[in-house]
C-alpha positions as CSV (number, residue, x, y, z in Angstrom):
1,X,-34.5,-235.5,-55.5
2,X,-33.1,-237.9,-52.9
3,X,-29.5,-236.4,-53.9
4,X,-30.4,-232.9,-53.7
5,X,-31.6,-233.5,-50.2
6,X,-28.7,-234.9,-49.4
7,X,-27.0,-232.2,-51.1
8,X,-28.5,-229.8,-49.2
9,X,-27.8,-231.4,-45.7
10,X,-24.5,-231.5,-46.5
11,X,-24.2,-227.8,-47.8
12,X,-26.1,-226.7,-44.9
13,X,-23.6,-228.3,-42.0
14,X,-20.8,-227.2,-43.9
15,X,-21.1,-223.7,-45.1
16,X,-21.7,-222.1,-41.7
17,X,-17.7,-223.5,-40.8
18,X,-16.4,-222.0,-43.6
19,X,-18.3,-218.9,-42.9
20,X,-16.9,-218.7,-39.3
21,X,-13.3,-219.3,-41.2
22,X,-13.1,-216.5,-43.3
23,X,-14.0,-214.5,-40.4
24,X,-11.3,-214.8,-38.9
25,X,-9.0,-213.4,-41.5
26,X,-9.6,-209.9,-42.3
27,X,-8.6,-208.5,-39.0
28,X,-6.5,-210.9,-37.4
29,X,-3.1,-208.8,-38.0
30,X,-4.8,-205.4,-36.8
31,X,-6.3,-207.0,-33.3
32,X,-2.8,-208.7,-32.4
33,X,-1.5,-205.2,-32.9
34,X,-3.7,-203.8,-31.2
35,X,-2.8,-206.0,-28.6
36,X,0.3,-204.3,-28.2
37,X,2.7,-206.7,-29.7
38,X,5.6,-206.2,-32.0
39,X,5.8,-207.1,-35.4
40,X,8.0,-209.8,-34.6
41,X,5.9,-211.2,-32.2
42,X,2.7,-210.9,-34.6
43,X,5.1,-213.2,-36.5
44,X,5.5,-216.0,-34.1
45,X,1.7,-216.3,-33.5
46,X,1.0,-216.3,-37.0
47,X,3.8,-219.5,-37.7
48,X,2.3,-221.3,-34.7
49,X,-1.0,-221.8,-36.5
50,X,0.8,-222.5,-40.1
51,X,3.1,-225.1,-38.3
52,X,0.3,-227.1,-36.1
53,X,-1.6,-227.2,-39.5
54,X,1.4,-228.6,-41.4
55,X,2.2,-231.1,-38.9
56,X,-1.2,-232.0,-37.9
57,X,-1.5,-232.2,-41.7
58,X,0.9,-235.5,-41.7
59,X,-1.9,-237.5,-40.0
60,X,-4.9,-235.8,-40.1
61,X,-6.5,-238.1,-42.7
62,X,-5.6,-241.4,-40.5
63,X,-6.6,-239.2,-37.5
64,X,-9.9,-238.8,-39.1
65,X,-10.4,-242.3,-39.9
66,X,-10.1,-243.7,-37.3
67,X,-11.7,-241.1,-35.1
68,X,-15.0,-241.0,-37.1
69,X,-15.3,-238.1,-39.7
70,X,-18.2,-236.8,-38.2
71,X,-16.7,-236.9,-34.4
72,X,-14.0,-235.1,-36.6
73,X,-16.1,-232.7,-38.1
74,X,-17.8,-231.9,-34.9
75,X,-13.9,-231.6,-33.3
76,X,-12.8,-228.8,-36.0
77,X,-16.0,-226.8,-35.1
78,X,-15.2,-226.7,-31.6
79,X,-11.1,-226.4,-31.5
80,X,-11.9,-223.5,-34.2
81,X,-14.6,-221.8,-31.4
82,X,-11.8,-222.2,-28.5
83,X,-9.4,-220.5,-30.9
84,X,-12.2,-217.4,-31.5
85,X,-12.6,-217.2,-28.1
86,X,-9.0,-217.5,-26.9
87,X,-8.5,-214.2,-29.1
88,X,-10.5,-212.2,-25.9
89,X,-7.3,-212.6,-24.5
90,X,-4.2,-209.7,-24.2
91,X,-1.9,-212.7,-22.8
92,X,0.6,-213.9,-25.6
93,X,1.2,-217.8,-24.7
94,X,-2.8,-217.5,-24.7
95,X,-3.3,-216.0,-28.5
96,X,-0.4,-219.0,-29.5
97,X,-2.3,-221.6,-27.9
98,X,-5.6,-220.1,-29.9
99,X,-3.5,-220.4,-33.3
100,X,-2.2,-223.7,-32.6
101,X,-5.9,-224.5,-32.3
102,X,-7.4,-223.0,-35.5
103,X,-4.4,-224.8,-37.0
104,X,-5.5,-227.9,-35.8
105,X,-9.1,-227.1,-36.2
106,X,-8.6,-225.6,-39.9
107,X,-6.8,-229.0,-41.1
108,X,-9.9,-230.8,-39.8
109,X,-12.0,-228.3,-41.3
110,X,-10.7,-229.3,-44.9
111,X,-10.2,-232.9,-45.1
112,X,-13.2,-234.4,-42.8
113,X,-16.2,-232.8,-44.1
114,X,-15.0,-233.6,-47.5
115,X,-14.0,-237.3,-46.4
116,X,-17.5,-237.7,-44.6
117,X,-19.3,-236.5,-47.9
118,X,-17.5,-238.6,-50.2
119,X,-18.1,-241.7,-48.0
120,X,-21.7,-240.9,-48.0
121,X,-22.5,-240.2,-51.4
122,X,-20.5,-242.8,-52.3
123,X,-20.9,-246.4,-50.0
124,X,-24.1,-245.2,-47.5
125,X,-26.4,-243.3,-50.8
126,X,-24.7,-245.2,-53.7
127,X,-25.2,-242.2,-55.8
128,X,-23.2,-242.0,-59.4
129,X,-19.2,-240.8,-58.3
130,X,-19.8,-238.4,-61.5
131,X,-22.2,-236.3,-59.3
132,X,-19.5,-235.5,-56.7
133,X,-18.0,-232.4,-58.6
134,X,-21.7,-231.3,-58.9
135,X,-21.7,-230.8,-54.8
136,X,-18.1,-229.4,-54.7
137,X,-18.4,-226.9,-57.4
138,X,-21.5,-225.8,-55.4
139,X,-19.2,-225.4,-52.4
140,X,-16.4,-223.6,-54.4
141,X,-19.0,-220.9,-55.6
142,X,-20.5,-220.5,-52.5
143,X,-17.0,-220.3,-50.6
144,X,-16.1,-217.2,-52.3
145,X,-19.3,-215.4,-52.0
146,X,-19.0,-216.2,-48.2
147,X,-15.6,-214.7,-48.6
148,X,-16.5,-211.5,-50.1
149,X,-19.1,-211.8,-47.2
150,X,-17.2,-212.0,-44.3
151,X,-15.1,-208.9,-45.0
152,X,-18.2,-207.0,-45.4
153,X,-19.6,-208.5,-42.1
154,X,-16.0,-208.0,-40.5
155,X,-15.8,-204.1,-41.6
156,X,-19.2,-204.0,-40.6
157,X,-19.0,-204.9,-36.8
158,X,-15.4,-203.7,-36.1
159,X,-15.7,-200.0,-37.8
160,X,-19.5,-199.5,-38.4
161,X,-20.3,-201.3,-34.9
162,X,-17.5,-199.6,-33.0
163,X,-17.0,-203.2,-31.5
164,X,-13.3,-203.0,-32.8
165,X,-11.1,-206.1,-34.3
166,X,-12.3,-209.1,-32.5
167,X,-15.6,-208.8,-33.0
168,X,-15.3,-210.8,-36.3
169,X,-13.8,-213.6,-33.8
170,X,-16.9,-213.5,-31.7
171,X,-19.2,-213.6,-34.6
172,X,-17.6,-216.0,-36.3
173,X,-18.9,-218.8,-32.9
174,X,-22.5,-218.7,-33.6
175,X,-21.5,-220.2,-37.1
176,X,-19.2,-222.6,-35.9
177,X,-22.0,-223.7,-33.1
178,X,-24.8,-223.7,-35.9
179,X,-22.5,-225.9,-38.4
180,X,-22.1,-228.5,-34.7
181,X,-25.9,-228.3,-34.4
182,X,-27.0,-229.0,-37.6
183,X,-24.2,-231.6,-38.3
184,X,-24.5,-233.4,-35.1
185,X,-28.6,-233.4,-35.5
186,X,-28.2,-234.8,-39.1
187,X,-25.3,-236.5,-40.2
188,X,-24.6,-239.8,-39.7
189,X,-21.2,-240.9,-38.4
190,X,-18.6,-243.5,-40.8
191,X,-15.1,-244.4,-40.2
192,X,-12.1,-245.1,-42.9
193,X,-9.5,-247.8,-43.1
194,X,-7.9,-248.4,-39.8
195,X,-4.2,-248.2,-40.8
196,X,-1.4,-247.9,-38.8
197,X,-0.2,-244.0,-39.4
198,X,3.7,-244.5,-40.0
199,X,2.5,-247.1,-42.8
200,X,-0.5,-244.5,-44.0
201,X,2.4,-241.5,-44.3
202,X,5.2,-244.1,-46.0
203,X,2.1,-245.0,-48.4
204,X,2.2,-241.1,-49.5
205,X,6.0,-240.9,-49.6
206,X,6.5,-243.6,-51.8
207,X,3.6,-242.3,-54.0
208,X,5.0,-238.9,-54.1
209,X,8.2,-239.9,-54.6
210,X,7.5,-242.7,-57.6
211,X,5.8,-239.9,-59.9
212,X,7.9,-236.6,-61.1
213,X,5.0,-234.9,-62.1
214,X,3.3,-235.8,-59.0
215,X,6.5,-234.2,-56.8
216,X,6.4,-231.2,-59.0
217,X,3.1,-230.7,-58.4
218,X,3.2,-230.7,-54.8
219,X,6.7,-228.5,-55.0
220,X,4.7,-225.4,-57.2
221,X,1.5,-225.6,-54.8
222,X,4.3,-225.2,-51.8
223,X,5.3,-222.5,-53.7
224,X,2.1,-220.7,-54.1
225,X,1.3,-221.4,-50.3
226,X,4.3,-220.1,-49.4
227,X,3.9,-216.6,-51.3
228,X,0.0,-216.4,-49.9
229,X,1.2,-216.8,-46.4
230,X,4.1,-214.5,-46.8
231,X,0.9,-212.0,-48.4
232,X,-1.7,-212.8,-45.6
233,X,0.6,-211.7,-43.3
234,X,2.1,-208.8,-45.3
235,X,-0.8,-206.9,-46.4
236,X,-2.2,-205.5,-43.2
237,X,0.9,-203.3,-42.6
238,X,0.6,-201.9,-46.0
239,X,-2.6,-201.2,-46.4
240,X,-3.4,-199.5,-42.8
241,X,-1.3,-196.5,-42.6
242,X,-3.1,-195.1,-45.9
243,X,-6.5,-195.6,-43.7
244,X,-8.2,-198.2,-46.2
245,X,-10.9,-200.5,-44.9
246,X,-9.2,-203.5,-44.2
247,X,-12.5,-205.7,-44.5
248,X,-13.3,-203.9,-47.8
249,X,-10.0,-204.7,-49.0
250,X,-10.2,-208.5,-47.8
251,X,-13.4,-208.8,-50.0
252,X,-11.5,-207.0,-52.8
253,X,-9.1,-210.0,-52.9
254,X,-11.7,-212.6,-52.5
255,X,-13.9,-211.1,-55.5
256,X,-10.5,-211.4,-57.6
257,X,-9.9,-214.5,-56.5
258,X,-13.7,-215.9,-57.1
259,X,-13.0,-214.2,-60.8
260,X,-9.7,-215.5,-61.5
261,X,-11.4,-219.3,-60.9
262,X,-14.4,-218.5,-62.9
263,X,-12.0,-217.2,-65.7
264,X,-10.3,-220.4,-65.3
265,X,-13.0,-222.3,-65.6
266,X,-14.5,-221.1,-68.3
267,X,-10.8,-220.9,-70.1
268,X,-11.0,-224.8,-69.8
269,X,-14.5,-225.5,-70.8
270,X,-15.8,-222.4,-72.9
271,X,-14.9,-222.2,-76.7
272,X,-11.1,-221.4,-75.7
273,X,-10.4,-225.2,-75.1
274,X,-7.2,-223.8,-72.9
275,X,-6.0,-226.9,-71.0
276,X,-3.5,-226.8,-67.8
277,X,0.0,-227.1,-68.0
């Protein structure tokens, strides 16, 4: 009982963020056209969120250790809010500094929450480390229902509402505020090592670099990244002119995606026995 509570607390600071996340990625191509910029330009914003993320990436998990992971968590919901907000604007160097903020806010999103729950479960709760998958399989089904969700919700409120393609932005804030609330009401706040970051980042180097199967790993999941950037960017143009409901669409891929990982799964542990390359 005591780990289900905690369970719970943990789900219910942490669900709203992703929530507000997949928000924002139904309509994001069709409001910064709508903003009157070119395709080329639609381009640039789009890289200055991937980049900030990839580069904040480098030090985010020193950042968030020695900032506090919940400070860090409560930092990602409210870079992530500027960035929804920012999207009000028409002025380009505005939207940019809005990506470079979700970037920033998105990297946070995925490695503090899931460092401050580990922590907890681990050193403050002393629960069994066999228990963790429990909470994060829990979180992988309920990410792609709130996924399937969102596009709904997205569709809903820019075409059914009339409120056009920001207003997923604007809906997605009340989530990111009630994820701060509940989090900052709740949790409470632990730290990592203190390490120095060029010796945290020549730690990972030399660990990536001392194990081929390790590199070739992190070389195929570049690859895949690469090719679902390329497609989140792609897909809007492709899809609109033949008038299909972007947000239905969006949940069209997310319910494939939530199927492909339950296929997966039960590939690996059902009576197939498949097991990964």
């Amino acid at each position: 009982p005591a780990f289900r509570r905690f369970q719970r607390e943990f789900l219910l600071g942490y669900l709203p963020a992703l929530a507000a996340d997949w928000l924002q990625g139904p309509l994001l191509f069709q409001l910064l056209q709508s903003r009157g910029f070119l395709r080329s330009q639609i381009a640039a914003l789009y890289s200055c969120g991937f980049a900030s993320n990839v580069a904040f990436g480098l030090i985010s998990g020193v950042f968030v250790d020695q900032l506090g992971r919940k400070k860090s968590c409560l930092l990602s919901l409210g870079l992530c809010s500027a960035s929804c907000l920012l999207q009000l604007s028409r002025d380009f160097l505005a939207l940019a500094a809005g990506r470079v903020l979700v970037g920033l806010g998105t990297s946070l999103l995925f490695s503090a929450f899931e460092s401050w729950y580990v922590h907890e479960h681990l050193e403050r709760h002393d629960f069994p480390a066999e228990w963790i998958p429990d909470t994060f399989s829990r979180v992988a089904l309920w990410n792609g229902g709130l996924a399937v969700a969102a596009g709904l919700v997205a569709e809903l409120v820019a075409e059914g509402l009339v409120l056009g393609p920001v207003a997923p932005f604007l809906v997605a804030v009340p989530f990111l505020v009630l994820s701060g609330i509940f989090a900052g009401k709740n949790w409470d706040e632990n730290y990592g090592k203190n390490r120095p970051c060029g010796k945290a980042c020549g730690e990972g180097l030399r660990g990536l670099m001392s194990d081929p199967r390790t590199l070739l790993l992190g070389l195929v999941q570049a690859l895949v990244e690469t090719i679902l950037f390329i497609f989140a960017f792609l897909w809007t143009p492709v899809l609109e002119p033949h008038g299909i409901p972007l947000g239905i669409a969006f949940s069209g891929f997310m319910a494939a995606s939530a199927a492909g990982s339950a296929l997966f799964r039960r590939s690996v542990t059902g009576r197939l026995r498949l097991q990964p390359l």
